[in-house]
CHARMM internal coordinates of N, CA and C (Angstrom, degrees):
IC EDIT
DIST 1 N 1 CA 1.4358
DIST 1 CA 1 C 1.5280
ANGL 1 N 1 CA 1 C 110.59
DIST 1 C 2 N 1.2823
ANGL 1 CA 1 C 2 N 113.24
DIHE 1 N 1 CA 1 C 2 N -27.87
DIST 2 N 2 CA 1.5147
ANGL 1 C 2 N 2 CA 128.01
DIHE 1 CA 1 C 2 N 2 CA -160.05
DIST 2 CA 2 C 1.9763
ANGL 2 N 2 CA 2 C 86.79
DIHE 1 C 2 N 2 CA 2 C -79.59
DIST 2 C 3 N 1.3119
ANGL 2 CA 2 C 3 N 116.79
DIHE 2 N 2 CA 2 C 3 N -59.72
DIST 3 N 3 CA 1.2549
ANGL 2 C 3 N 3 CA 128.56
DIHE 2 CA 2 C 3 N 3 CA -167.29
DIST 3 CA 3 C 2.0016
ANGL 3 N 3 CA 3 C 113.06
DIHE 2 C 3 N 3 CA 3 C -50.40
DIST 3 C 4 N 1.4557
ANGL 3 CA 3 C 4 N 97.68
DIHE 3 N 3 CA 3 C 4 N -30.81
DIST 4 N 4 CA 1.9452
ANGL 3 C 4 N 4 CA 128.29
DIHE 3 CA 3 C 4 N 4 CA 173.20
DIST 4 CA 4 C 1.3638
ANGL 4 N 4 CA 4 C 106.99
DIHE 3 C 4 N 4 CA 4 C -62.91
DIST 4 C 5 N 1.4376
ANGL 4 CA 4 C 5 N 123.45
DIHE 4 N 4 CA 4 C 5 N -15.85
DIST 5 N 5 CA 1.3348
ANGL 4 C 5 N 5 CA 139.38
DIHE 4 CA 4 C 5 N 5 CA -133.02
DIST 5 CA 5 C 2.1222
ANGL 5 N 5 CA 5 C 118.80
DIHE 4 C 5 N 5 CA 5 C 23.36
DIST 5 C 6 N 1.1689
ANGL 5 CA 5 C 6 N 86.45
DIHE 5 N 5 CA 5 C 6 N 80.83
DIST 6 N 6 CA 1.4972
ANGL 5 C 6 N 6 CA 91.54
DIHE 5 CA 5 C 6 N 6 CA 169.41
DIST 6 CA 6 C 1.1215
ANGL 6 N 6 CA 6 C 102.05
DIHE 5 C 6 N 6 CA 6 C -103.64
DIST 6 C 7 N 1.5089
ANGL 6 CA 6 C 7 N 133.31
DIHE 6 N 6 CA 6 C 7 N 145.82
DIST 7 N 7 CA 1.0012
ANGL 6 C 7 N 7 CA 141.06
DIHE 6 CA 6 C 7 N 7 CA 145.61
DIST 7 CA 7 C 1.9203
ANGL 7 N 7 CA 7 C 134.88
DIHE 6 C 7 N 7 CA 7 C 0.05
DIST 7 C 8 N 1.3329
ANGL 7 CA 7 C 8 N 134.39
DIHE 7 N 7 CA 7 C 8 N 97.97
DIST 8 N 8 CA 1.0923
ANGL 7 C 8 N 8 CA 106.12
DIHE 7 CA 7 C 8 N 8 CA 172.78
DIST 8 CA 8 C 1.5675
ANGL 8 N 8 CA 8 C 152.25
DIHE 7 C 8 N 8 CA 8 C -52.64
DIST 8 C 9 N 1.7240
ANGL 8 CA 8 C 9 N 92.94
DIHE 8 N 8 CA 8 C 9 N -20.49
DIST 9 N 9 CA 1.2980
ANGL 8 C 9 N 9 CA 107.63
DIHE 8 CA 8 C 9 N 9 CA 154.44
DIST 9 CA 9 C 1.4130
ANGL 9 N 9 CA 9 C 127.83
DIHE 8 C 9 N 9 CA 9 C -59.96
DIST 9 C 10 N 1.2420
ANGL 9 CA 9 C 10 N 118.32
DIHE 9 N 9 CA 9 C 10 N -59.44
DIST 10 N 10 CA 1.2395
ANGL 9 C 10 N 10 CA 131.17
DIHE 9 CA 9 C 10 N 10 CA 169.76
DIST 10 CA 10 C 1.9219
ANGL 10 N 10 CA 10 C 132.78
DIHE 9 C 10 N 10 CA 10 C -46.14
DIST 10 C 11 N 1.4967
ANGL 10 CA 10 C 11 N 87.53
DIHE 10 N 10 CA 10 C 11 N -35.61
DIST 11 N 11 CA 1.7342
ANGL 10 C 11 N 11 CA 95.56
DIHE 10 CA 10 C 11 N 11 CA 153.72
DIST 11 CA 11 C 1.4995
ANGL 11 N 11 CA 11 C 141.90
DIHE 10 C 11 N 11 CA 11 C -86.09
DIST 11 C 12 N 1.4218
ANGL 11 CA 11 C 12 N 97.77
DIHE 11 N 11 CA 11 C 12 N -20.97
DIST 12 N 12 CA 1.7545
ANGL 11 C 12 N 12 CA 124.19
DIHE 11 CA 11 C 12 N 12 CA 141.14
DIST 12 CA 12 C 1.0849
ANGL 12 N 12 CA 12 C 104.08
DIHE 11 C 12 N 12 CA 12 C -37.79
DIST 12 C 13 N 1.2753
ANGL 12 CA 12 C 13 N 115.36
DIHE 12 N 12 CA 12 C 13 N -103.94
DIST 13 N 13 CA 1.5314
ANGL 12 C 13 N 13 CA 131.94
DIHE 12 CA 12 C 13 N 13 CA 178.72
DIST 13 CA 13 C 1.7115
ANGL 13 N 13 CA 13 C 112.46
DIHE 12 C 13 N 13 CA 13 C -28.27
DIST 13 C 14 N 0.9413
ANGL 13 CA 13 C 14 N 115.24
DIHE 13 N 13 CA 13 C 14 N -48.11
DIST 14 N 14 CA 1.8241
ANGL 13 C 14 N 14 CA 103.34
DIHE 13 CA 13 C 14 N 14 CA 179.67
DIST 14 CA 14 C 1.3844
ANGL 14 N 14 CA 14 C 109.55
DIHE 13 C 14 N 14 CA 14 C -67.57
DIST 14 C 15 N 1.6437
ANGL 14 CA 14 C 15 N 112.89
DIHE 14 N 14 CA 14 C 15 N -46.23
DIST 15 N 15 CA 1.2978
ANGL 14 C 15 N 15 CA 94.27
DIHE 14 CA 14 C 15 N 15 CA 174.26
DIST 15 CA 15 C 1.5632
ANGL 15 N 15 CA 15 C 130.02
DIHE 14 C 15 N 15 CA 15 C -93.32
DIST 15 C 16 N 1.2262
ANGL 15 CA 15 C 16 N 108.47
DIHE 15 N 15 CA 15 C 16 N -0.83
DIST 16 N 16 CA 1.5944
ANGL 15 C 16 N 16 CA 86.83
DIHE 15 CA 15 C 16 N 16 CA 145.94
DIST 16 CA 16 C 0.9624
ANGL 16 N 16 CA 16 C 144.25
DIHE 15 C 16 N 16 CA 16 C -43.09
DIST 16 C 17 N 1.5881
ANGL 16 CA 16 C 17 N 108.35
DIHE 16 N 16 CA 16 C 17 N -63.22
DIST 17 N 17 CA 1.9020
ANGL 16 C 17 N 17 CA 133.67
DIHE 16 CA 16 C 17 N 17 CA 178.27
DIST 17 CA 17 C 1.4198
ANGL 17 N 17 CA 17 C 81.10
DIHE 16 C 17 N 17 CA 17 C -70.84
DIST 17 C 18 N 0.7995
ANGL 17 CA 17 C 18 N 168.92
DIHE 17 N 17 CA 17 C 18 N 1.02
DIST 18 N 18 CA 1.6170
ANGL 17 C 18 N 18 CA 140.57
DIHE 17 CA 17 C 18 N 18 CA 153.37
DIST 18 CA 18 C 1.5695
ANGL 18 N 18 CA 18 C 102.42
DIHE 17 C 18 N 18 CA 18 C -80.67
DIST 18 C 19 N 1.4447
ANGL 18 CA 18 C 19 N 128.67
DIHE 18 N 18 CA 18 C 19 N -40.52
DIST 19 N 19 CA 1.2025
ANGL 18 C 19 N 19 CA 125.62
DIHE 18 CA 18 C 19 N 19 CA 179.62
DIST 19 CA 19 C 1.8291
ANGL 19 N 19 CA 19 C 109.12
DIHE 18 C 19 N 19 CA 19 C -66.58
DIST 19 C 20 N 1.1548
ANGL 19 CA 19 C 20 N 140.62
DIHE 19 N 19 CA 19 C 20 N -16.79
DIST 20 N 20 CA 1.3114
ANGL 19 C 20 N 20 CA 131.84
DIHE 19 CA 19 C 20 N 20 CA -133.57
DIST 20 CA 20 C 1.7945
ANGL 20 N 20 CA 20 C 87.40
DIHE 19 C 20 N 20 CA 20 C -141.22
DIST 20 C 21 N 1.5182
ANGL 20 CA 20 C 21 N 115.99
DIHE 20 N 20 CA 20 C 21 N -31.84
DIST 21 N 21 CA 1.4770
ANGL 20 C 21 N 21 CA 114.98
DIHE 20 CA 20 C 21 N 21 CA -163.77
DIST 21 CA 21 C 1.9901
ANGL 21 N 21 CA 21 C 103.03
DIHE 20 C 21 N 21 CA 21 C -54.16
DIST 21 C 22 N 0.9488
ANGL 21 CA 21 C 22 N 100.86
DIHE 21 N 21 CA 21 C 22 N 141.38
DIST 22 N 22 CA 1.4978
ANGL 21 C 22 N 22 CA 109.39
DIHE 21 CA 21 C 22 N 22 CA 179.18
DIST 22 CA 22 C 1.6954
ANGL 22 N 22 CA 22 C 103.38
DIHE 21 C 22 N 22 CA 22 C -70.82
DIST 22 C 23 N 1.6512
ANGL 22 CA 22 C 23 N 112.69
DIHE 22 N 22 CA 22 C 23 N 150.54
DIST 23 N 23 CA 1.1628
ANGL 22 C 23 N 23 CA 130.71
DIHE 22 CA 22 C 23 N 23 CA 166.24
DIST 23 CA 23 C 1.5380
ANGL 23 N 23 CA 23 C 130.61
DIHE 22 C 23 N 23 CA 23 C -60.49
DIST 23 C 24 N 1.3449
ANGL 23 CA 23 C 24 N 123.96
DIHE 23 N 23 CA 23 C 24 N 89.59
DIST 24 N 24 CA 1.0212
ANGL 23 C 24 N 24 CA 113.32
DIHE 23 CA 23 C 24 N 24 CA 169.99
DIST 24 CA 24 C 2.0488
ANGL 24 N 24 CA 24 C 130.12
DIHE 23 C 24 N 24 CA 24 C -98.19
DIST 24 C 25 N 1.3321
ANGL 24 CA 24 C 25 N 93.97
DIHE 24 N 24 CA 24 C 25 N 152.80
DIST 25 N 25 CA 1.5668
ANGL 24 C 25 N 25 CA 102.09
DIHE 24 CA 24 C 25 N 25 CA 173.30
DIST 25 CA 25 C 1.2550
ANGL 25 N 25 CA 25 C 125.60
DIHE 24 C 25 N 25 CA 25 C -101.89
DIST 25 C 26 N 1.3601
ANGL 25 CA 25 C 26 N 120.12
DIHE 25 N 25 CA 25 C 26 N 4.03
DIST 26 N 26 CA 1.1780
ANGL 25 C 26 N 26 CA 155.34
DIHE 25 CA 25 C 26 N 26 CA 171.97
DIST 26 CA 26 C 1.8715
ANGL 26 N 26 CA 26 C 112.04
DIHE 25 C 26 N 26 CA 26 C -27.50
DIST 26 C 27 N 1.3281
ANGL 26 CA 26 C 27 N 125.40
DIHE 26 N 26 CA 26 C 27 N 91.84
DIST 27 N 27 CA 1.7311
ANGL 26 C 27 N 27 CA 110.41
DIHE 26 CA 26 C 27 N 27 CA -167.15
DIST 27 CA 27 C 1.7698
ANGL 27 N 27 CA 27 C 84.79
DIHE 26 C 27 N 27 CA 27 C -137.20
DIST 27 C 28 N 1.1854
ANGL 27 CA 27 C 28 N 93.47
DIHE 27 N 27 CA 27 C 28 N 124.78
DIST 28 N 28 CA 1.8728
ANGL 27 C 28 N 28 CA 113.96
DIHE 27 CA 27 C 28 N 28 CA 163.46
DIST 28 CA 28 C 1.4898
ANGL 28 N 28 CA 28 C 123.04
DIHE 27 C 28 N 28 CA 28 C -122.19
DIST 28 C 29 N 0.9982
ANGL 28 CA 28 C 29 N 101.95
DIHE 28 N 28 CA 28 C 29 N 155.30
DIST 29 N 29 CA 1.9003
ANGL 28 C 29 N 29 CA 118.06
DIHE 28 CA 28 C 29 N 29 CA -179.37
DIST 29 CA 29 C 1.5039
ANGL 29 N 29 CA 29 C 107.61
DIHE 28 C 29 N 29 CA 29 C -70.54
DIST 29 C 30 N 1.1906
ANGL 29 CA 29 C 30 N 125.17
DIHE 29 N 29 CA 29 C 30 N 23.74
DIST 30 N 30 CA 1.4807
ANGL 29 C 30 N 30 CA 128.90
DIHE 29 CA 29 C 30 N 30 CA -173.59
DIST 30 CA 30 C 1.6243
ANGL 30 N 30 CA 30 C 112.77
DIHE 29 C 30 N 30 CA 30 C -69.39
DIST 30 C 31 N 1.5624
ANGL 30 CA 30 C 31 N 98.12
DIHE 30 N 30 CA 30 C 31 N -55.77
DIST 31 N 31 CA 1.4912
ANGL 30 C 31 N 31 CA 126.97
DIHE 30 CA 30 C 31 N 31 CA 175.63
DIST 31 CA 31 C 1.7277
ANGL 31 N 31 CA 31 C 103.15
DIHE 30 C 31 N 31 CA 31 C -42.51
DIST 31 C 32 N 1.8808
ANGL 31 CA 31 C 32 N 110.36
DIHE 31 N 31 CA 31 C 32 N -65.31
DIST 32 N 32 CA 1.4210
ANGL 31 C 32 N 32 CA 99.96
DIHE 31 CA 31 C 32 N 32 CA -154.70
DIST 32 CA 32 C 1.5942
ANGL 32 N 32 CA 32 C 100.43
DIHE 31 C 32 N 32 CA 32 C -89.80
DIST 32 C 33 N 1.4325
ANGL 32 CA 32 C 33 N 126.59
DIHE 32 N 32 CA 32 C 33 N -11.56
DIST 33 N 33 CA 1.2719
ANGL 32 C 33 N 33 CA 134.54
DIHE 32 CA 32 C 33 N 33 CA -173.02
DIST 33 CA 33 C 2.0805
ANGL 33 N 33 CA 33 C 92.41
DIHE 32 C 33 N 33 CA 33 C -64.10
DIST 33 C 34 N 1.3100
ANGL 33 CA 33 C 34 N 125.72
DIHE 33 N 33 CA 33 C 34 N -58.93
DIST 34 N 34 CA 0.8206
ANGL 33 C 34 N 34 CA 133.77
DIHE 33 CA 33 C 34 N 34 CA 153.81
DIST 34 CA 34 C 1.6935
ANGL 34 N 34 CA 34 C 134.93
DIHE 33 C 34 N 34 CA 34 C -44.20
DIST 34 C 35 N 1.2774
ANGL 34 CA 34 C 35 N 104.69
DIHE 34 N 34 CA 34 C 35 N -49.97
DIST 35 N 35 CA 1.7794
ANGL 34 C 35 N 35 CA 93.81
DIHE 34 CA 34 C 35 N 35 CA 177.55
DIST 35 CA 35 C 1.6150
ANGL 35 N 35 CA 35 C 107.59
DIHE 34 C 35 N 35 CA 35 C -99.40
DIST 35 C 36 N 1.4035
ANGL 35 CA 35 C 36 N 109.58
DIHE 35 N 35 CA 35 C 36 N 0.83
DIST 36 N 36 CA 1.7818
ANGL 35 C 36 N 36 CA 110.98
DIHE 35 CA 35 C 36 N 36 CA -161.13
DIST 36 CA 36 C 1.5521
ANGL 36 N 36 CA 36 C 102.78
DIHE 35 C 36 N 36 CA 36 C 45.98
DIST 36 C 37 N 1.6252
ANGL 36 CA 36 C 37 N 125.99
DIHE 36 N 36 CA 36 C 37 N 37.63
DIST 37 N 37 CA 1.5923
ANGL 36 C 37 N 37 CA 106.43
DIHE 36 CA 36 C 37 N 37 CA 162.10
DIST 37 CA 37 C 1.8919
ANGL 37 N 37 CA 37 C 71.81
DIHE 36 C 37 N 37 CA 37 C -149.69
DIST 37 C 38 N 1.6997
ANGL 37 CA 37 C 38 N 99.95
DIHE 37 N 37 CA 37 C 38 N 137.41
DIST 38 N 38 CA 1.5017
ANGL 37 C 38 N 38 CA 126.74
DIHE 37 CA 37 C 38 N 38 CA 175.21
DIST 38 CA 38 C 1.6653
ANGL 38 N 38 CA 38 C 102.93
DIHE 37 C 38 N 38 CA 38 C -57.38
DIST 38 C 39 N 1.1901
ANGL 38 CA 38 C 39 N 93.63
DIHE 38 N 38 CA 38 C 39 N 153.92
DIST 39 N 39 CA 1.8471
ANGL 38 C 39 N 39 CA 104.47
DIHE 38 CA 38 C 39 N 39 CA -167.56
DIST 39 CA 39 C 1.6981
ANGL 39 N 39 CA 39 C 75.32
DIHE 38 C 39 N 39 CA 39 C -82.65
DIST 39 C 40 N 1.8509
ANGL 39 CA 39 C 40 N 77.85
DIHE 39 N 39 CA 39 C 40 N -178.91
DIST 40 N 40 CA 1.2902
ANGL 39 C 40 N 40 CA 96.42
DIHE 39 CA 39 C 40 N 40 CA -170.10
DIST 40 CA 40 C 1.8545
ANGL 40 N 40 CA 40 C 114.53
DIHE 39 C 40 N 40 CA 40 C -153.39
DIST 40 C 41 N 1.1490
ANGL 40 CA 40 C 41 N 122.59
DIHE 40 N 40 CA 40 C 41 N 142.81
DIST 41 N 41 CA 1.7735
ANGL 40 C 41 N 41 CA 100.91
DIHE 40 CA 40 C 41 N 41 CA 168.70
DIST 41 CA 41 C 1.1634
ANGL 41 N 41 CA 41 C 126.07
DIHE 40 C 41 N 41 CA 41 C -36.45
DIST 41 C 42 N 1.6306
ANGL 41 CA 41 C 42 N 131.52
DIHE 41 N 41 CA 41 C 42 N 167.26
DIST 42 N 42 CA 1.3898
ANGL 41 C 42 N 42 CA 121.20
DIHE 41 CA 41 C 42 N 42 CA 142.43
DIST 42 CA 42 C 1.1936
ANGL 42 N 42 CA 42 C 131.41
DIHE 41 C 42 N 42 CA 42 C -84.86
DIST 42 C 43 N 1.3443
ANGL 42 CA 42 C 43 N 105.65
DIHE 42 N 42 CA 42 C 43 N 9.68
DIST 43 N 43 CA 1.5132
ANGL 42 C 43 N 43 CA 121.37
DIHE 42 CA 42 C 43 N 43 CA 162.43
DIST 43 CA 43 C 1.1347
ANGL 43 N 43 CA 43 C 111.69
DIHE 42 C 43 N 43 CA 43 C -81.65
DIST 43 C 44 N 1.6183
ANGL 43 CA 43 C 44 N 120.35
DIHE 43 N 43 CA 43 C 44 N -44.56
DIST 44 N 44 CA 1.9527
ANGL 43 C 44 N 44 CA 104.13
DIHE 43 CA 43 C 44 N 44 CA -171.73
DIST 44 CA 44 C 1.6596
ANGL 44 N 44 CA 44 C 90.37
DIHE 43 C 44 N 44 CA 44 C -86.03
DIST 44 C 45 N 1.4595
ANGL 44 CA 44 C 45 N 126.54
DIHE 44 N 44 CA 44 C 45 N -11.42
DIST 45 N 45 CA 1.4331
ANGL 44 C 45 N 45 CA 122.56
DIHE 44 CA 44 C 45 N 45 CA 170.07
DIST 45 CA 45 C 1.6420
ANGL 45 N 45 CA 45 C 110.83
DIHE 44 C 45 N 45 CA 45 C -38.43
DIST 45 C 46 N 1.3659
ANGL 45 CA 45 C 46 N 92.28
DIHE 45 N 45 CA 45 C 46 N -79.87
DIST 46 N 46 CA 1.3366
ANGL 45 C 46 N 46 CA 121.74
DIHE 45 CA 45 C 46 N 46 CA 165.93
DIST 46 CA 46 C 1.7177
ANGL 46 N 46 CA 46 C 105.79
DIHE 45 C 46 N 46 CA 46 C -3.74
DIST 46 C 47 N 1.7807
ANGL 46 CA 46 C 47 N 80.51
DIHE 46 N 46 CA 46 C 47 N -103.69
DIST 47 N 47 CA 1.5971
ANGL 46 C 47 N 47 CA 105.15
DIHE 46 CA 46 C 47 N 47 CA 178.46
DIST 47 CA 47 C 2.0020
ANGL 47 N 47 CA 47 C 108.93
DIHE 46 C 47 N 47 CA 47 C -15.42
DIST 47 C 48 N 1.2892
ANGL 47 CA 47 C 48 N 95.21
DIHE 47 N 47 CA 47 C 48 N -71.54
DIST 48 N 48 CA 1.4406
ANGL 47 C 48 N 48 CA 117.62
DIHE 47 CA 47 C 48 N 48 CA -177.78
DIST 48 CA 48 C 2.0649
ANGL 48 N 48 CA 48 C 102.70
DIHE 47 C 48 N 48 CA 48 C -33.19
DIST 48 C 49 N 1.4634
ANGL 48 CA 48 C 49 N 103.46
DIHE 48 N 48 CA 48 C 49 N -61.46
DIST 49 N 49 CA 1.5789
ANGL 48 C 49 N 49 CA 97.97
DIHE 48 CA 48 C 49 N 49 CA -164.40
DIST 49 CA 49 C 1.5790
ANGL 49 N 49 CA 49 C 94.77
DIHE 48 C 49 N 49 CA 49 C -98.90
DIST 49 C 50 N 1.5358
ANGL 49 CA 49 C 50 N 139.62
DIHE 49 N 49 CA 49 C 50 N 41.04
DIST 50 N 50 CA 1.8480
ANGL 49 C 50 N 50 CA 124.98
DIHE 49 CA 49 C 50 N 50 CA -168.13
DIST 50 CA 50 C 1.7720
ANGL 50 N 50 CA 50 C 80.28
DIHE 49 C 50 N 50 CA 50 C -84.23
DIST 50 C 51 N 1.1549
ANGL 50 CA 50 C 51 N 129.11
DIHE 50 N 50 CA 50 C 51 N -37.97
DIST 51 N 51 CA 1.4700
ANGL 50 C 51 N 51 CA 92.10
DIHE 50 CA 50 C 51 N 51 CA -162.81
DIST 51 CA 51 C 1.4161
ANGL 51 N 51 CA 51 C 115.40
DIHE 50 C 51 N 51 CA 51 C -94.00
DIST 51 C 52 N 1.0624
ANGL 51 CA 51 C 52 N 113.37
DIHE 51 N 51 CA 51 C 52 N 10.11
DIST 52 N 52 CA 1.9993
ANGL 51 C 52 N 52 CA 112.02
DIHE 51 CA 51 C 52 N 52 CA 151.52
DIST 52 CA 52 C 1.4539
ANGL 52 N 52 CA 52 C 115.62
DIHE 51 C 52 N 52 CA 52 C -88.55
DIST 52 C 53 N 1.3175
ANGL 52 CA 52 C 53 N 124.17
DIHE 52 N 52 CA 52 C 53 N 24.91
DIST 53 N 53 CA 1.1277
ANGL 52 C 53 N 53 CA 142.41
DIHE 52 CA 52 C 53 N 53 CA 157.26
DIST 53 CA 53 C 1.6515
ANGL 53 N 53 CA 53 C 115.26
DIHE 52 C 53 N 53 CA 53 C -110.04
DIST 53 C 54 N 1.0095
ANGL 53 CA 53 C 54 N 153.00
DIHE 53 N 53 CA 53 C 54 N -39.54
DIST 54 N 54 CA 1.1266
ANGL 53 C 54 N 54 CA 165.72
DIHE 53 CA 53 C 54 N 54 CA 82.60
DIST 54 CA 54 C 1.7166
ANGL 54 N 54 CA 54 C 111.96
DIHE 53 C 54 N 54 CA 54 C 41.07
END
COOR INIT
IC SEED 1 N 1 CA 1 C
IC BUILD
């Protein structure tokens, strides 16, 4: 972010609240109500697209 030139404050601050934000389990129909295909991790994301990374 620093390299984007964002702010050093501002990359402080995000990653703090990324360090400190509480755990949620939180899963809604937003995703498939919208794409008609069920959300998914970004882990089976991942998995799914590693070799268009590659």
């Amino acid at each position: 972010m620093l390299a984007d030139g964002r702010p050093a404050a501002l990359v402080e601050a995000l990653l703090a609240s990324a360090q400190t934000r509480p755990h949620s389990d939180l899963v809604t129909s937003t995703v498939e109500r919208i794409t008609g295909t069920p959300s998914r991790t970004f882990r089976r994301w991942a998995a799914d697209h590693a070799d268009a990374f590659r």
